[in-house]
C-alpha positions as CSV (number, residue, x, y, z in Angstrom):
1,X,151.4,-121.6,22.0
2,X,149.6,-123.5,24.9
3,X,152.8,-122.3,27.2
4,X,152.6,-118.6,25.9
5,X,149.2,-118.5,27.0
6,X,149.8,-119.9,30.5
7,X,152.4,-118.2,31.1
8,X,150.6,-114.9,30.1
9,X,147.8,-115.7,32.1
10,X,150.3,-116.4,35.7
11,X,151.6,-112.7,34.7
12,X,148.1,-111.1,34.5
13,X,147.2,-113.1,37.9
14,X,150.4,-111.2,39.7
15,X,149.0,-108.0,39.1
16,X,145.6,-108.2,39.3
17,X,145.6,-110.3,42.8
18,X,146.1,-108.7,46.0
19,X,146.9,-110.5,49.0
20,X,144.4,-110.0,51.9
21,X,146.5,-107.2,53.5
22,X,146.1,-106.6,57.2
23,X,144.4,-103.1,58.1
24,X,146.2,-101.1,61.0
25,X,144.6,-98.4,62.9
26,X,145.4,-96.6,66.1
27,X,142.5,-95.6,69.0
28,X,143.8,-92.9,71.2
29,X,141.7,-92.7,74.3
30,X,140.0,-89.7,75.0
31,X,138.2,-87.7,77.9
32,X,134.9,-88.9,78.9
33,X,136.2,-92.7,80.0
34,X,134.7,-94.5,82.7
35,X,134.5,-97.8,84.8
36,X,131.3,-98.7,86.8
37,X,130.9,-101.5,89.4
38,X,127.5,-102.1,90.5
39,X,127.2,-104.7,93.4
40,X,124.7,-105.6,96.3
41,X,124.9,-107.0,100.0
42,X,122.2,-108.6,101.7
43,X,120.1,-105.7,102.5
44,X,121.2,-102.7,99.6
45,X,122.8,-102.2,96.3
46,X,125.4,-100.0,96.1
47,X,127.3,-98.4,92.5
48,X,130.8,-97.1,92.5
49,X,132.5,-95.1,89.5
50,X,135.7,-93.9,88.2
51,X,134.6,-91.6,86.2
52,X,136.9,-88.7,83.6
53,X,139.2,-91.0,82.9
54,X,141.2,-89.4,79.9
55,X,144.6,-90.5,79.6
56,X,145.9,-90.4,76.0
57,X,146.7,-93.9,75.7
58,X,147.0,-95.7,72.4
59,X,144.9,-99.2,71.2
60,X,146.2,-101.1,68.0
61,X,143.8,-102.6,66.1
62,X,144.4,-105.0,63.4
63,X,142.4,-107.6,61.6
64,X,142.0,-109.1,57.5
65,X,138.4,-109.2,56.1
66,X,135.6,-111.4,58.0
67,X,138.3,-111.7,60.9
68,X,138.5,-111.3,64.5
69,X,140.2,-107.6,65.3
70,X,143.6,-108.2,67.6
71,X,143.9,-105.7,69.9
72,X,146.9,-104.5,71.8
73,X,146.9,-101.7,74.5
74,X,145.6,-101.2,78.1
75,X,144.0,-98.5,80.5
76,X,145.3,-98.5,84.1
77,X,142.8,-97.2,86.5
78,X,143.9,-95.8,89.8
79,X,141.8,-97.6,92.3
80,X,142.2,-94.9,94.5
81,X,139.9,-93.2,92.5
82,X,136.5,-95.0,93.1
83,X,134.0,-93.2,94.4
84,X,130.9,-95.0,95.9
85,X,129.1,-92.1,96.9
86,X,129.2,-92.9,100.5
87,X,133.1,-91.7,102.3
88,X,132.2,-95.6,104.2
89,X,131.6,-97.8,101.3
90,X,134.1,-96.2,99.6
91,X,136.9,-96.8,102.0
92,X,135.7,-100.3,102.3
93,X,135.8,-101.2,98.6
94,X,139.5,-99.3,98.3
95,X,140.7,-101.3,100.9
96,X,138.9,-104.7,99.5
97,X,140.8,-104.3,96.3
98,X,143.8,-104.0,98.1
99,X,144.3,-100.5,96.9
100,X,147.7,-99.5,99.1
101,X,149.3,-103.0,97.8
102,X,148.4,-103.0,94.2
103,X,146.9,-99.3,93.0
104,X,145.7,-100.0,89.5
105,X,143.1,-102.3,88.3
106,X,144.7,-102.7,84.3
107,X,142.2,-103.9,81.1
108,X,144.5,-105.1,78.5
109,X,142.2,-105.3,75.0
110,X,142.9,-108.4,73.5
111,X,140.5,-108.9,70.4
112,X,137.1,-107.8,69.3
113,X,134.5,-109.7,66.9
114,X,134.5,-106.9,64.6
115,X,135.8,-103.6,63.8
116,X,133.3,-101.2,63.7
117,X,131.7,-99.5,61.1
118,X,131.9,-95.6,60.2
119,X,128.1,-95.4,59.2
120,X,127.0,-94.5,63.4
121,X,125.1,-97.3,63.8
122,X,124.8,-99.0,66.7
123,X,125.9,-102.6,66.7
124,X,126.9,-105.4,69.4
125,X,129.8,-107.6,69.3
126,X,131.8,-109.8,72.0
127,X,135.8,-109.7,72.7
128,X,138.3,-110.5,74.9
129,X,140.0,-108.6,77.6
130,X,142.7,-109.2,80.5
131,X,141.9,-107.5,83.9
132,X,144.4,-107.3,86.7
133,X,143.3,-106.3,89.8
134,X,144.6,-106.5,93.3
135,X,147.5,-108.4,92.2
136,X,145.4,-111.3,90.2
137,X,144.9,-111.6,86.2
138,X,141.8,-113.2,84.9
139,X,140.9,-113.2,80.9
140,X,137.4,-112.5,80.6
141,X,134.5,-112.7,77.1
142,X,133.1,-108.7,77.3
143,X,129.8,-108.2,75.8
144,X,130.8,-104.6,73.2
145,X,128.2,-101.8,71.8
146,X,129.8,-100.2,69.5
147,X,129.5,-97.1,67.8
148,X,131.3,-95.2,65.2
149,X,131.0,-91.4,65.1
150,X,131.6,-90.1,61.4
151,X,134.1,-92.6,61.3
152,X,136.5,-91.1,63.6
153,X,135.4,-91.0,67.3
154,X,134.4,-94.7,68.3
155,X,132.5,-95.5,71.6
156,X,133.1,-98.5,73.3
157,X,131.1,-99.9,76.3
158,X,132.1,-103.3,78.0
159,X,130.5,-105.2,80.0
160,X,131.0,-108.2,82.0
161,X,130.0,-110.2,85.4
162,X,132.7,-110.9,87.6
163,X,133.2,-112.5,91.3
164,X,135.2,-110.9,94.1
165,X,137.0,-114.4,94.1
166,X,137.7,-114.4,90.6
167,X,141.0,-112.4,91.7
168,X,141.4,-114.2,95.0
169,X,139.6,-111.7,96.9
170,X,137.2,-112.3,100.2
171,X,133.8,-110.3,99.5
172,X,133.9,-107.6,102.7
173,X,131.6,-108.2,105.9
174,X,130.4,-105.3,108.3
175,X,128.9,-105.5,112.0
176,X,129.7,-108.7,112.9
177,X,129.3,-110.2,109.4
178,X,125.4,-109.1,109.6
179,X,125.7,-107.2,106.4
180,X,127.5,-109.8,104.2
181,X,128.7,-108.0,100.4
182,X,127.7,-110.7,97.7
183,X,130.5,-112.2,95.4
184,X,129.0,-111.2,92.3
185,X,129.8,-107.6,90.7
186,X,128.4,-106.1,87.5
187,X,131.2,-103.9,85.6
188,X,130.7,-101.6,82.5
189,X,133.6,-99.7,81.0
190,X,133.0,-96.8,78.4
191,X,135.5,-96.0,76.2
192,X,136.1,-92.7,74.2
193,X,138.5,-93.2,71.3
194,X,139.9,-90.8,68.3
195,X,140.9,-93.0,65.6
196,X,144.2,-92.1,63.7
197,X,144.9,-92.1,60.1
């Protein structure tokens, strides 16, 4: 009897557990994209933009419950693109990231603390990206917001300190090295996704 009962009970166990499945879903980037560098030299601050980016690439996310979200996709920016909002600077930070040599500055998404919720609320998070630039690729911790439109339109904005030197690159010097560009640069990417069923 003792064996009909256990062996009952393993049958009623199959059906009634469920693994902890993985959830898929697809992000297709939309227009409205953008990438901001803010930096200074040692007399002004100066902000440069790529701004409208929409290409309609794709970013796979996957996770389980109360897990870190793996991410796999990438923008590719066109460096060319950057616009400091002053024909000078711009040329000079175009040809500081090596622009002719290596025209895209690429953010592979690696992972994100959490996938975000469908209820619009705002919330912050941390993750892990990959960014190539002039050549050089450097894996970063972003700082995310995050927020979910009606469950179907996310916004994501990164941000993250990085050094000219971080990708083996000398911080540009005008007049004689007078007006000396400092190593550190503040960048904020927002991204504009349509989530797929």
């Amino acid at each position: 009897m003792r064996v009909v009962l256990l062996y009952l009970a393993v049958v009623l166990c199959s059906f009634t557990f469920q693994p902890n499945k993985a959830m898929v879903k697809k992000w297709v980037i939309t227009n409205g994209c953008s990438l901001k560098v803010d930096g200074s030299t040692n007399i002004n601050e100066f902000s440069c933009a790529i701004t409208n980016y929409g290409k309609p690439d794709t970013i796979v996310a996957a996770w389980k419950a109360s897990q870190t979200v793996q991410l796999a996709g990438q923008i590719k920016l066109d460096v060319q693109r950057f616009d400091c909002h002053n024909p000078v600077m711009t040329a000079d930070l175009r040809k500081t990231l090596k622009a002719k040599e290596h025209p895209n500055l690429i953010i592979r998404f690696v992972s994100l603390g959490q996938y975000p919720d469908a209820d619009n609320r705002q919330k912050v998070t941390k993750g892990t990206v990959i960014i190539e630039l002039a050549g050089v690729s450097r894996r970063f911790e972003v700082d995310y917001k995050m927020v979910s439109a009606d469950g179907s339109i996310i916004n994501l904005v990164g941000s993250r300190q990085v050094n000219f030197s971080d990708f083996n690159i000398t911080p540009p010097r005008k007049v004689g090295g007078m007006i000396r560009t400092n190593n550190e640069l503040s960048v904020v990417f927002n991204l504009r996704m349509k989530v797929l069923d």
